[in-house]
N, C-alpha and C positions, 0 to 999 in steps of 0.2 A: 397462413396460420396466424392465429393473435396473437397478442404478449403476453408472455407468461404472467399471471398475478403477480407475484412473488417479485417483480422488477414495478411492477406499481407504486411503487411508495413515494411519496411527494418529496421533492428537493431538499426541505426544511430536514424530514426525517433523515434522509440519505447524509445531508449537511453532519448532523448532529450523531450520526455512525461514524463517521469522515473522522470526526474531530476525536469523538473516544477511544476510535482505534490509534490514531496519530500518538495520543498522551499514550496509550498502553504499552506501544512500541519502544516510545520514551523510557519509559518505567523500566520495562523490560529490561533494555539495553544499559542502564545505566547501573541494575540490581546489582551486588554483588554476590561474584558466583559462587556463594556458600546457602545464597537462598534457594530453594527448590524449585524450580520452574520449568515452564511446557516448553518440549523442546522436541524435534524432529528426528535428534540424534545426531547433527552435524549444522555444526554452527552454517556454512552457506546458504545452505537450506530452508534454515530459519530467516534468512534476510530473503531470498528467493519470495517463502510463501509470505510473510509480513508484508515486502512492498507489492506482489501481486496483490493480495486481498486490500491495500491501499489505494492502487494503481484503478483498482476497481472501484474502491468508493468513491475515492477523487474524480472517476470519470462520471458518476447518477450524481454527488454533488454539485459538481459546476461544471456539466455537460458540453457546453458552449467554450470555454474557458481549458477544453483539454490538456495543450501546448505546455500551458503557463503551469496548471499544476502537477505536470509528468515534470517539466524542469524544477518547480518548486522541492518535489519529492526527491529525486535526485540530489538537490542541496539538501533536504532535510539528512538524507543518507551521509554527506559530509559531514553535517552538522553534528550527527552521530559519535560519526570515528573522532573528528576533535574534541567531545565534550570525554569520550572516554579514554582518550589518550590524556585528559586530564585526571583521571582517574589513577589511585596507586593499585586497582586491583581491575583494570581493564585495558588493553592495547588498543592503540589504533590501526586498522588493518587496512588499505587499499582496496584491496580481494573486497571485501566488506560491500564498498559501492558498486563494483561491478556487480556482486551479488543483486544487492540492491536494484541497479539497471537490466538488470538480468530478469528480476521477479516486473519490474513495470513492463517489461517488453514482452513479456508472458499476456499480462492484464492486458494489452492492448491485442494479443491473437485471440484471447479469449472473447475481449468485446468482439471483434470483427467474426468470431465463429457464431458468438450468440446473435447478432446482426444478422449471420447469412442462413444462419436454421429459421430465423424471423421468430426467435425468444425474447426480442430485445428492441423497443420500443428507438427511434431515431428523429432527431427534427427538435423535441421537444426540449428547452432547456433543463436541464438537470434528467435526462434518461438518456 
């Protein structure tokens, strides 16, 4: 079977998803919770699908490079809970990261399911 179109898009593009999603996460997390925002209905959940759909940029981003930014993400997820443990209207939660390693460990069954249907392009840096 070929590869889906839709996983065609060039490194650059995938880079440049990578990054907008990363800052939204940011954003997100840091908003305080008086502003309205998209939410899942259960806080774990929301770190769940955030670092899966990260877990997945990161990997068409810098394909070659997977390792380094599954660990990178993982600190970004620390990075998280301390900036808003610096916060007077946000906790720092634990739970939070495994959250977090929980949604990249998703993204990584996913790539390997889309690999083994043969949706998903392999070999080539950044797919």
């Amino acid at each position: 079977m070929s590869p889906n179109p839709a996983f065609r898009l060039s490194p650059r593009i995938w880079r440049l998803l990578f990054w907008l999603c990363l800052i939204a996460v940011l954003v997100l997390a840091l908003m305080p919770p008086t502003q309205p925002m998209p939410t899942t209905g259960w806080d774990k959940a929301n770190h769940v699908l955030a670092f899966l759909v990260l877990g997945g940029l990161g990997r068409r981003a810098y394909g070659r490079q997977r390792t380094v930014v599954l660990l990178a993400l993982v600190g970004y997820g620390v990075l998280i809970e301390l900036l808003q443990g610096m916060t007077t209207y946000r906790d720092a939660d634990p739970a939070d990261v495994l959250a977090d390693s929980i949604g990249l460990l998703a993204a990584l069954a996913l790539d390997g399911f889309l690999a083994w249907a043969g949706w998903l392009r392999t070999g080539a840096s950044g797919s």
